[in-house]
Residue frames relative to the residue before (quaternion, step in Angstrom):
aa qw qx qy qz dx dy dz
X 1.0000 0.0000 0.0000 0.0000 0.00 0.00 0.00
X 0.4018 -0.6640 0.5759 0.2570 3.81 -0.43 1.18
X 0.6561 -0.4358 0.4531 0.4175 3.78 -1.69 0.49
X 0.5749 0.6335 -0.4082 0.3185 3.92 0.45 -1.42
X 0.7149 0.4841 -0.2635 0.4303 3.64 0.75 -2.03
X 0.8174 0.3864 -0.2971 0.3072 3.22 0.34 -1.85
X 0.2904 0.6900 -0.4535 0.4837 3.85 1.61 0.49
X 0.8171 0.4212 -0.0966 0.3816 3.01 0.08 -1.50
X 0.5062 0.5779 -0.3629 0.5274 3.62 1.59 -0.85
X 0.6196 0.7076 -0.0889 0.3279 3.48 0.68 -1.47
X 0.6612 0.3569 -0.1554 0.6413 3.22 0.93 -1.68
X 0.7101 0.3924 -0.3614 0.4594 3.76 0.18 -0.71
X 0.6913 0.1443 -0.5807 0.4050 4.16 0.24 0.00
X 0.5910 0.5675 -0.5359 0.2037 3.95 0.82 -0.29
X 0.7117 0.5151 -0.2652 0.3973 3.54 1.15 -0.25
X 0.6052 0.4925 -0.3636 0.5089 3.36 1.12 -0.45
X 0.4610 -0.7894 0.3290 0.2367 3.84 -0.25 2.19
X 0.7031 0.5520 -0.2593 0.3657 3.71 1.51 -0.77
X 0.5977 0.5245 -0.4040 0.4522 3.11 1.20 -0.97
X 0.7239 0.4604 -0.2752 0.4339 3.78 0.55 -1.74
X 0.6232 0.4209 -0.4896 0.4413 4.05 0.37 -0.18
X 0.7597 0.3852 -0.4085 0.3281 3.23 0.86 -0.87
X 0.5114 0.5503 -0.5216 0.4045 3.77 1.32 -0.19
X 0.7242 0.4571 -0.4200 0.3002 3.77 0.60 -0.84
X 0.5573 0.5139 -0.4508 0.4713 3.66 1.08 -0.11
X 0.5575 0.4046 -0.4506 0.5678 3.93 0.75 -0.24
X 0.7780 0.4333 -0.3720 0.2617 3.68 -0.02 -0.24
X 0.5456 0.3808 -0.3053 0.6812 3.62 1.53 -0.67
X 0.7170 0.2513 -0.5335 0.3716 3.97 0.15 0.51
X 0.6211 0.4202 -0.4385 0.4953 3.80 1.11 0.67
X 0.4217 0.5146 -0.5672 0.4854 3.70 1.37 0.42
X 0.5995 0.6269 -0.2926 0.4025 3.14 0.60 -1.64
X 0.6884 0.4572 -0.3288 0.4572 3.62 0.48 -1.01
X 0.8734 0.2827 -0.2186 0.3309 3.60 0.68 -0.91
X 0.5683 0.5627 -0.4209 0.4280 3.05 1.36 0.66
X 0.6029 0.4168 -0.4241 0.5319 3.54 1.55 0.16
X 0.3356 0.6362 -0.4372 0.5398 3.72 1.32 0.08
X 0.8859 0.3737 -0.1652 0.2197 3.31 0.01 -1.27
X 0.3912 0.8150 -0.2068 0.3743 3.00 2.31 -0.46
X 0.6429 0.6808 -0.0353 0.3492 2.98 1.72 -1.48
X 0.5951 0.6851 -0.1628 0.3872 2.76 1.22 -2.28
X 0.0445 -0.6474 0.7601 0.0346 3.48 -1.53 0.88
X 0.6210 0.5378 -0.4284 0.3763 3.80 0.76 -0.92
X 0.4333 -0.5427 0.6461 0.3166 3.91 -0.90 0.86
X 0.7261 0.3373 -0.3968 0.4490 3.96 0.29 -0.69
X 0.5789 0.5101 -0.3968 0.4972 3.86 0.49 -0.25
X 0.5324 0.6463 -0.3174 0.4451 3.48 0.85 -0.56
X 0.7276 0.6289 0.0371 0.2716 2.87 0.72 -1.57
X 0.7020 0.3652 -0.1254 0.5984 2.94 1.34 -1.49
X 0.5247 0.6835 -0.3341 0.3819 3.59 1.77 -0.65
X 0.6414 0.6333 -0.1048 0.4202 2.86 1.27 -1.41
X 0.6889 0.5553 -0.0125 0.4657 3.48 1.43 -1.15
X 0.5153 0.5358 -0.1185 0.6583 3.22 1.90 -0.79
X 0.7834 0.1448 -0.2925 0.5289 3.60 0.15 -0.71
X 0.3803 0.5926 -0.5914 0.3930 4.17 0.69 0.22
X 0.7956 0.3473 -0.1639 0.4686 3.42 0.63 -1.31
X 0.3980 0.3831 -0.5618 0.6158 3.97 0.75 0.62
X 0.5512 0.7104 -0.3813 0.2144 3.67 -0.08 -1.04
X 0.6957 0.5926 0.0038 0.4060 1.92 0.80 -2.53
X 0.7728 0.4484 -0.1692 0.4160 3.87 0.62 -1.36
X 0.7335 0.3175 -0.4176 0.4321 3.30 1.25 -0.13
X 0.6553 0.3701 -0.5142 0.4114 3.31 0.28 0.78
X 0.0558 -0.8511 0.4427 -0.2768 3.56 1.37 1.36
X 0.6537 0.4221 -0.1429 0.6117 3.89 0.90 -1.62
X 0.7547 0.1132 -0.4055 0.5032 3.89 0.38 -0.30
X 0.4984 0.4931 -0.5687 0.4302 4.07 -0.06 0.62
X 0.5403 0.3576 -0.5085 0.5672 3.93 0.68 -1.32
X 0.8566 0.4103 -0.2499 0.1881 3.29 -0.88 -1.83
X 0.4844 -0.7055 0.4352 0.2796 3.81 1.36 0.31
């Protein structure tokens, strides 16, 4: 898939209002997941990767304002 399409693939699920609400409700129930995960955690490296995991969810909901510039 050239860069141009997988744009264009991109713009069309960030814009389409059902698909993207329904991706942001999957993402705050895998934050959700790793902050009771993390509740647990004694290992500074488990921490870590916890910590790393929810940067990138973060990170994906603001997906629609990176495509859309």
């Amino acid at each position: 898939m050239s860069k141009g399409s997988l744009a264009m693939s991109l713009k069309s699920f960030v814009n389409d209002k059902g698909t993207w609400d329904a991706f942001l409700v999957e993402l705050e129930e895998r934050i959700e997941i790793q902050h009771r995960s993390m509740e647990s955690v004694t290992d500074p490296a488990e921490l870590y990767r916890h910590q790393g995991a929810l940067r990138a969810l973060r990170n994906l909901q603001y997906l629609r304002d990176k495509v859309n510039g």
